[in-house]
N, C-alpha and C positions, 0 to 999 in steps of 0.2 A: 175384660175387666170393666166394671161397671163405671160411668164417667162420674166425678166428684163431684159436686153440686156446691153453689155460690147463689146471696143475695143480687138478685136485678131489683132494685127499690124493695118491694116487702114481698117480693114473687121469691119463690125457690126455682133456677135453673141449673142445667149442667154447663160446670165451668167452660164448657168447649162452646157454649153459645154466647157468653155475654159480654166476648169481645166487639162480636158479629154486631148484638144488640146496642152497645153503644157506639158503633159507628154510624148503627141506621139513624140513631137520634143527634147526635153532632150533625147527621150529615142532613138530617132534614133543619135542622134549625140555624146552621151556620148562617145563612147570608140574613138572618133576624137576631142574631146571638150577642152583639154588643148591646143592639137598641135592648133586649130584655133584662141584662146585667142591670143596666140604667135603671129599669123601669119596677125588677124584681124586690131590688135593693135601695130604690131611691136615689141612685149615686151614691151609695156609700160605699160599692166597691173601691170606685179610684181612691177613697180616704185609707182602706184599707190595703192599696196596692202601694198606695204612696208611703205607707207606713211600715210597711214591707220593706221599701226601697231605703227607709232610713236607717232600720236595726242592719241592714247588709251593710250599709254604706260601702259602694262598689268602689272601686279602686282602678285605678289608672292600668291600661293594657291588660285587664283582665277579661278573661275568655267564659261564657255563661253557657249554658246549656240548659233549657226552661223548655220542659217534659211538659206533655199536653197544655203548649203552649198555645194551639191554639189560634189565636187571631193577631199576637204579639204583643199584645199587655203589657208583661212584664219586660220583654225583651226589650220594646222602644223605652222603657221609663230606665233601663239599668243601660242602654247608650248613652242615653241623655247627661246622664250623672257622671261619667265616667269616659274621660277621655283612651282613644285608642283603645276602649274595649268592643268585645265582639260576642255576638249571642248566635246560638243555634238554636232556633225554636224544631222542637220536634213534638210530634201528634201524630196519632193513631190512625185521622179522619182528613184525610186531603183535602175534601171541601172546605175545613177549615182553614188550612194552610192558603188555601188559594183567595180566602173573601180577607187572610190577613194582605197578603201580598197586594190587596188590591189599595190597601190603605196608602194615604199623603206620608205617614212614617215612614213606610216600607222602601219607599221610593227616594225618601230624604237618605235612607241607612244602609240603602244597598248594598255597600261595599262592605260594610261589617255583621251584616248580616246575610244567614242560611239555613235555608226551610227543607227540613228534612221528614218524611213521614218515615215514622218507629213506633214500636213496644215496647212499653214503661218497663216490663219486665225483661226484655228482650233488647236490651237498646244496641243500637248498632255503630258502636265505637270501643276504639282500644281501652284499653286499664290507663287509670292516670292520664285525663286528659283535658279538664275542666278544673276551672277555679273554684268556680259557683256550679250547687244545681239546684233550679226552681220546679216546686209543681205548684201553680194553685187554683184551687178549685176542680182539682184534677186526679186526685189520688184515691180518692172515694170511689170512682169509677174502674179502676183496672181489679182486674179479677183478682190478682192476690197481693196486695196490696205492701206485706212484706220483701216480696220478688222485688218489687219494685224499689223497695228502701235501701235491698243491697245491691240492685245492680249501681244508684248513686253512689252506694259507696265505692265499689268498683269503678267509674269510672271519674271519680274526683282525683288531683294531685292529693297526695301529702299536702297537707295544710288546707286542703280545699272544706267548705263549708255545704254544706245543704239547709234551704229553705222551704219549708212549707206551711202556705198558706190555705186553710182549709174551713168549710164552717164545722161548726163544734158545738158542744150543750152548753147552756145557759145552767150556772149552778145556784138556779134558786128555781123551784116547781113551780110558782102559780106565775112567773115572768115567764119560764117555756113553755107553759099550758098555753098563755096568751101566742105565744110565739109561733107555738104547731100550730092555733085559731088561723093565724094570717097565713101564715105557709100552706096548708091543706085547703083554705077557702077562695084563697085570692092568687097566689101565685099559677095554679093549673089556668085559671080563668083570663089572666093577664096572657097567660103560654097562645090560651085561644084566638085572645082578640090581635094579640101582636104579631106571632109568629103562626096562628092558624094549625095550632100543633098543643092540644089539651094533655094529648096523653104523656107526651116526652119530659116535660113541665111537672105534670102525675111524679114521675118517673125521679129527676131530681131531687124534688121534696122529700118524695122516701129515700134516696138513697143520703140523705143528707144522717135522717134520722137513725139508719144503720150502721150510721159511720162511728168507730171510736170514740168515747170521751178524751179528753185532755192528756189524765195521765195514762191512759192504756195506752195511746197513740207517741208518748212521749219513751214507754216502754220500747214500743217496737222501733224507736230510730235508734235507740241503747243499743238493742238485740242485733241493728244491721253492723254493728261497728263505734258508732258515730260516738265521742263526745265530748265533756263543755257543754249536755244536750241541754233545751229550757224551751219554757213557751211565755208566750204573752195572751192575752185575752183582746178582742177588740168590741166593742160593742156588748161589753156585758158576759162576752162568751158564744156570739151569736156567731163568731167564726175567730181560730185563733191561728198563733202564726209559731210555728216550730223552728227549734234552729238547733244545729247541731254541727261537729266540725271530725276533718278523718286526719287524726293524729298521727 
C-alpha cells in the first residue's frame, strides 16, 4: 500500500518520513534553540508563554505533561507558579531534552521534574493521568496533528484541561502580507547567522503558514473530545493560545 503523504513546510512527503525529518532539525538546532526564540520573536515568546501561564492558572499539586516540550519553557514557568506541582516534559528529539536538562532550572526542579522522549501521537503513559497537557510551538510539527489532540485527551484526568499554544494567522491581509515579508526574509537569515542552520529556519516558517487557522484548529480540539473549547489571540493573531477541558 502506497505510504500517505503530509506537509514538511511547503514540501510534499510520505507521512513515514517526517517524523525522521523533524528530529534532524530539532536535533541540529537544539543547543541554538532558546538564543533563536529570543532573537526570531524579539522576546515576545516569554510574554506569550507567560500568558499562557496566566489563562491555566496552575494549581497547587498539580501534575503537567508539556508534549514537545522541549528545553522546559513551559514546564519551569507552571513549577514556578504552582506549589507541589510536577511536570513531565516529553519530545520527540533527545538532544533537546538534554540542552533542557542542562539548564540552572532544571537543576533548581529536579525533583519535580522528568524528561521523557515520546510521540505526540503515540505517547507513552496510561489513560487518566495528567492534570494539564501543554504543547507549544509544537503541534504543527507532528505528522498528524489530530492523533495528537486525542491521545491528550486520553491521557488527561476527568477534569483535566489542555493547552495549546501555537503561531496562527493574523486576521487582517495586508498586516500578514507584512508578517510573511519578515518571516520568509529575515527569519531563514537570523536561522543562519545564529544557529548556522538556513534551511531548518526555511522549514519553520513554512510550516508555520500550513498550520490551521484559529477556528479550524479550535474544531479539531471539539473533534478530540475536549470542551468549554476557546481561543485567545496574542499579538494580533501572530500566534494564539487554545484551551479546552475533558469533562
Amino acid at each position: 500500500m502506497a505510504d500517505k503523504t503530509t506537509h514538511f513546510g511547503f514540501q510534499t512527503v510520505p507521512e513515514s518520513e517526517k517524523a525522521g525529518r523533524v528530529q534532524g532539525i530539532f536535533g541540529s538546532v537544539a543547543s541554538k534553540y532558546d538564543v533563536m526564540n529570543d532573537a526570531m520573536s524579539l522576546g515576545i515568546h516569554r510574554i506569550w508563554k507567560d500568558a499562557m501561564m496566566d489563562w491555566l492558572a496552575p494549581r497547587k499539586g498539580q501534575r503537567l505533561l508539556d508534549v514537545a516540550g522541549g528545553t522546559g519553557d513551559i514546564s519551569f514557568r507552571f513549577i514556578e507558579r504552582a506549589d507541589e506541582a510536577e511536570a513531565v516534559v516529553c519530545d520527540l528529539t533527545e538532544p533537546m531534552l538534554i540542552e533542557g536538562r542542562k539548564r540552572a532550572e532544571a537543576e533548581q526542579m529536579a525533583s519535580k521534574l522528568s524528561w521523557v522522549v515520546g510521540d505526540a501521537m503515540a505517547l507513552p503513559f496510561p489513560d487518566n493521568n495528567f492534570d494539564v497537557y501543554t504543547i507549544s510551538f509544537g503541534i504543527r510539527n507532528v505528522t498528524r496533528p489530530q492523533e495528537a489532540l486525542n491521545e491528550a485527551y486520553r491521557v488527561l484526568k476527568p477534569g483535566g484541561r489542555i493547552m495549546v499554544l501555537e503561531f496562527s494567522q493574523i486576521p487582517n491581509d495586508l498586516m500578514q502580507k507584512a508578517y510573511d515579508l519578515y518571516s520568509f526574509n529575515i527569519i531563514p537569515r537570523l536561522g543562519q547567522a545564529i544557529a548556522g542552520d538556513k534551511d531548518s529556519y526555511q522549514y519553520l516558517v513554512e510550516s508555520i503558514r500550513r498550520f490551521p487557522d484559529q477556528e479550524t484548529f479550535l474544531g479539531m480540539i471539539k473533534d478530540a473530545g475536549f470542551e468549554n473549547a476557546s481561543y485567545r489571540n496574542l499579538s494580533l493573531g501572530i500566534a494564539a493560545l487554545h484551551s479546552g477541558w475533558k469533562i
